[in-house]
N, C-alpha and C positions, 0 to 999 in steps of 0.2 A: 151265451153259448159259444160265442166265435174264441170268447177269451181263455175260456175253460179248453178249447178244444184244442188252440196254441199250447197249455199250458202240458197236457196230454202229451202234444208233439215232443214239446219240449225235455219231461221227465223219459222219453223213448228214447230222445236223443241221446244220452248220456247213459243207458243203458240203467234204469233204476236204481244205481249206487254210485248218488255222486258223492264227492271228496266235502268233507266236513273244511270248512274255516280252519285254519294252519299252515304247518309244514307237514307236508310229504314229499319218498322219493320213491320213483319208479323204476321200472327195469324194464327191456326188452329186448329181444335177439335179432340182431339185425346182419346177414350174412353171415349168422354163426359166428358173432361176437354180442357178448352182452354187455351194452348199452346201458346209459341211467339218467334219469333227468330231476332235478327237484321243480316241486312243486309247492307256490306261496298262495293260497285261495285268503281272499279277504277276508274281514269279519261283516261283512251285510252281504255276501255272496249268496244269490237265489237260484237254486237250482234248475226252476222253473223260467228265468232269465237267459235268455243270449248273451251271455260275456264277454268282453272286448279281453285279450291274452296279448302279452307283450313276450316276446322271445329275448333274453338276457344273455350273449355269448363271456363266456371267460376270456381272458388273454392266454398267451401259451406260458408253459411251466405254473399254471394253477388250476384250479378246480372250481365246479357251483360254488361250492360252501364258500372258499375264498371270493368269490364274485357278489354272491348276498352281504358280504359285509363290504366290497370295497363299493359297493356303488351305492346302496342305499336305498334299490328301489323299492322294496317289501314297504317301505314307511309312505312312497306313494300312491305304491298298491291298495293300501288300505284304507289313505284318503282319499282316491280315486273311486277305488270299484272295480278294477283290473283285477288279472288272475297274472301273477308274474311265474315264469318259467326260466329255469336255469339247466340247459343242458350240459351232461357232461363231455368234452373231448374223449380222447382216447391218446394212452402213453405209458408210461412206468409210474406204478406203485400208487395207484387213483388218484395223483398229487399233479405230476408235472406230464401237464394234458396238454393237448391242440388240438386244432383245427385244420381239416384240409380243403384251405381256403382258395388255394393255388399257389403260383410263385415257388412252388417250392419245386428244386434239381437236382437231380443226380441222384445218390443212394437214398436222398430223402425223401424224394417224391416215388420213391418201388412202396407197391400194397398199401400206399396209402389209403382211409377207407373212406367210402363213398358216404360222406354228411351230410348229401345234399336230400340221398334216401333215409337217413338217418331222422332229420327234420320232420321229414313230409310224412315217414311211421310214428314218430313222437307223435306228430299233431292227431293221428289217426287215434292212436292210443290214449291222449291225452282229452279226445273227444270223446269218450267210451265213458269217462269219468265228470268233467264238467263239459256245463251245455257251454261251447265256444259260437260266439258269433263271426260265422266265417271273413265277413264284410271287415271286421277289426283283431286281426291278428298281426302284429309288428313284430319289430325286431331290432335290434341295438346292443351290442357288444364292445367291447375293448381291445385293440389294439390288433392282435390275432383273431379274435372276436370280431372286431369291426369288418375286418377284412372278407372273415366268412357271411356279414350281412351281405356284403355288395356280391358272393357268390348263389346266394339264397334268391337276393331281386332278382339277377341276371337269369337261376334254372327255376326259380318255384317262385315267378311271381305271379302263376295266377291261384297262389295261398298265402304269399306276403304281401300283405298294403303299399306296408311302408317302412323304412326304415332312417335308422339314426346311430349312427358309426359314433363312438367315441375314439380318437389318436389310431384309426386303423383305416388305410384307404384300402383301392381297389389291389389285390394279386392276380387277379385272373386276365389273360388274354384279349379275350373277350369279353363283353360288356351287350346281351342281346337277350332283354327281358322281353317277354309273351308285350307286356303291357306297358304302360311310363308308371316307371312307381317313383312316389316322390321320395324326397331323401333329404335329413339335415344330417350336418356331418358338423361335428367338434374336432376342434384340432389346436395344439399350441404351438406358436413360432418358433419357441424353445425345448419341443420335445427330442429327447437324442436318440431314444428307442427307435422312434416311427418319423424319420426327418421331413419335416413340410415339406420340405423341398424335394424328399423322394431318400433311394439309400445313398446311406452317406457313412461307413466305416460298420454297416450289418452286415453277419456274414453271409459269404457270397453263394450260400444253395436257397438262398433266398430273394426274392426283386419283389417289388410293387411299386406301384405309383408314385407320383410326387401328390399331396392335394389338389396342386390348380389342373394338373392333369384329370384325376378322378373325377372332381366335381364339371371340370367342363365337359367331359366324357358325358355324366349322366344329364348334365344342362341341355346336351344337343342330343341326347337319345329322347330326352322328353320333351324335347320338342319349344326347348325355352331361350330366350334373348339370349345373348353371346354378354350380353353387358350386362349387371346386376345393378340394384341399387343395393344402396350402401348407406348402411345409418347405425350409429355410435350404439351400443349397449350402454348402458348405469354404472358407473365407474364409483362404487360408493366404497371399496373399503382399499385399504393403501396395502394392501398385498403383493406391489413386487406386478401386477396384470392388468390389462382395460381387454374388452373385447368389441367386435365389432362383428355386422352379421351383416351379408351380404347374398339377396334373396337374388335367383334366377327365376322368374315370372313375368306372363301368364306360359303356363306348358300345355300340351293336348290335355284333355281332361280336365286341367287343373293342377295339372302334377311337376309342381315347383320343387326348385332345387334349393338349398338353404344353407354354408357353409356361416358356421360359428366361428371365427378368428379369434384365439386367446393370445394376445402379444404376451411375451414372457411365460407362455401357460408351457408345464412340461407334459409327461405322458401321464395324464392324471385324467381323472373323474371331475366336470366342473360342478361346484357346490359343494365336492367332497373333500374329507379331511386326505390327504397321502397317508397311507400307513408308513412310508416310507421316504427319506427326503431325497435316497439318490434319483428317484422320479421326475423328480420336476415341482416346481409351485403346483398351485391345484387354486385359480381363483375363487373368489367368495363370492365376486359381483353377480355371478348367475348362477342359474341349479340347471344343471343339463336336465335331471327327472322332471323338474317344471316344464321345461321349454320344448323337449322332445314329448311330452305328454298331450300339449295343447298342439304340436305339430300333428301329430297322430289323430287327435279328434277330428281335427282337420281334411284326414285325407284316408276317410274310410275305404272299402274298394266299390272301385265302380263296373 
């Protein structure tokens, strides 16, 4: 009776029309702009089920549609059991989108719109349709993407877990989540886009972090060693990269910091092909979708 009566819960949650296995995109008004998100539901997705929802940011000057195919996660999703989400920015001609992730001066930061409500209505709406398990909802973006995860932990962490920035550190200011959420963060020595080492020849109505800045920001917000340990990644394919991953742990809760080091890595997707070479390499030796996956199971909310 107690299971039937969860399951009850469960078909109310989602409002009794949940999203069939595929693709769908959504719409919604958000300050009197309309907004859109895609939606990738697995094929063993139970309605009846709490599902863990992974939040997919684009980079700026693209869109969802371009983000589903450069990162690859829909193929995880489906081995997983994830619901993966691709919101869209906002820009000219539903193509060349961003993020207001912070960092950003001058005429470019006037009316820029508020994504941080934009999120937190998506998940609302996005609950209406599948049953979300609020405890595992993440998030991990690229590059302007990345950036707006670390604005997402910082205002809506008691609805984000956890996140995993690929080539996008912090832009914002401030750095002052509800909670410690933990965080792996990808990044390549040789990206030119998003310089490791912070901006270096980007233009200038825009700033953000260097990496080592970001990640010790979130190491000491969460409350973790100043010193990491440090141990070699699998260096098996002769691509031009070796990586190396250096954990911040134990943090309050639990809530470790985890920066992925790609020597030679450009602003690319690890495990992914570049659609493009002026990017950067893009290592083979690890799959970001694997390692921010297992990170995630990891670090449900508490």
């Amino acid at each position: 009776m107690l299971g039937l009566a969860v399951h009850l819960v469960a078909l109310l949650t989602v409002g009794g029309n949940p999203l069939a296995p595929g693709d769908h995109t959504r719409t919604l008004q958000v300050d009197g702009r309309k907004r859109s998100y895609v939606v990738h539901v697995p094929p063993q997705y139970d309605p009846t089920q709490p599902t863990p929802v992974v939040l997919i940011f684009h980079g700026a000057a693209t869109n969802a549609s371009i983000m589903v195919a450069f990162c690859g996660m829909n193929r995880k999703a489906d081995e997983a059991g994830f619901v993966a989400v691709y919101p869209n920015g906002t820009g000219t001609a539903n193509l060349f989108l961003t993020w207001n992730s912070g960092g950003f001066h001058g005429p470019h930061a006037d009316k820029r719109p508020d994504d941080v409500k934009f999120v937190s209505l998506l998940l609302d709406d996005l609950g209406t349709v599948v049953n979300i398990d609020p405890r595992q909802v993440y998030a991990t973006g690229l590059s302007n993407g990345g950036m707006m995860c670390y604005r997402l932990a910082s205002e809506l962490s008691d609805r984000i877990a956890a996140i995993a920035p690929v080539s996008g550190t912090m832009a914002i200011d401030e750095y002052r989540p509800k909670r410690p959420v933990p965080v792996m963060h990808f990044h390549g020595t040789a990206d030119r886009i998003v310089p490791f080492t912070g901006p270096k020849g980007t233009p200038k109505f825009l700033t953000f972090k260097s990496v080592e800045e970001t990640i010790r920001l979130c190491a000491k917000t969460n409350g973790c060693p100043e010193t990491p340990t440090v141990s070699d990644l699998p260096n098996n394919f002769d691509d031009g990269t070796s990586a190396k991953q250096k954990t911040f742990s134990p943090g309050v809760d639990g809530a470790e910091v985890i920066l992925v080091e790609i020597e030679g890595g450009g602003h690319t997707w690890p495990g992914q092909e570049p659609p493009v070479q002026f990017i950067g390499k893009s290592t083979k030796d690890i799959s970001a979708n694997d390692l921010m996956w297992e990170f995630f199971q990891k670090h449900p909310m508490k």
